[in-house]
C-alpha positions as CSV (number, residue, x, y, z in Angstrom):
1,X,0.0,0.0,0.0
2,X,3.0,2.5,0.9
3,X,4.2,1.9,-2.6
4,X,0.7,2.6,-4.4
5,X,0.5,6.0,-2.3
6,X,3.1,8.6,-3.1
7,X,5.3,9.9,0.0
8,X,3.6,13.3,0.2
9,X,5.9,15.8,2.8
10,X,2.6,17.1,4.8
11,X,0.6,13.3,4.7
12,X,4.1,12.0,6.0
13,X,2.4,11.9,9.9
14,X,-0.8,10.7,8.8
15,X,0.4,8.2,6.0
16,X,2.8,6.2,9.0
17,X,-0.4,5.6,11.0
18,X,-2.2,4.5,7.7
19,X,0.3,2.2,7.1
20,X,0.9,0.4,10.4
């Protein structure tokens, strides 16, 4: 999923949480 979604500077915070 992290590879599909682009590692955006200001969704950095919210992407970890996504992600784990």
């Amino acid at each position: 999923m992290s590879s599909a979604t682009p590692p955006h500077p200001l969704s950095y915070g919210s992407a970890h949480l996504l992600t784990l």
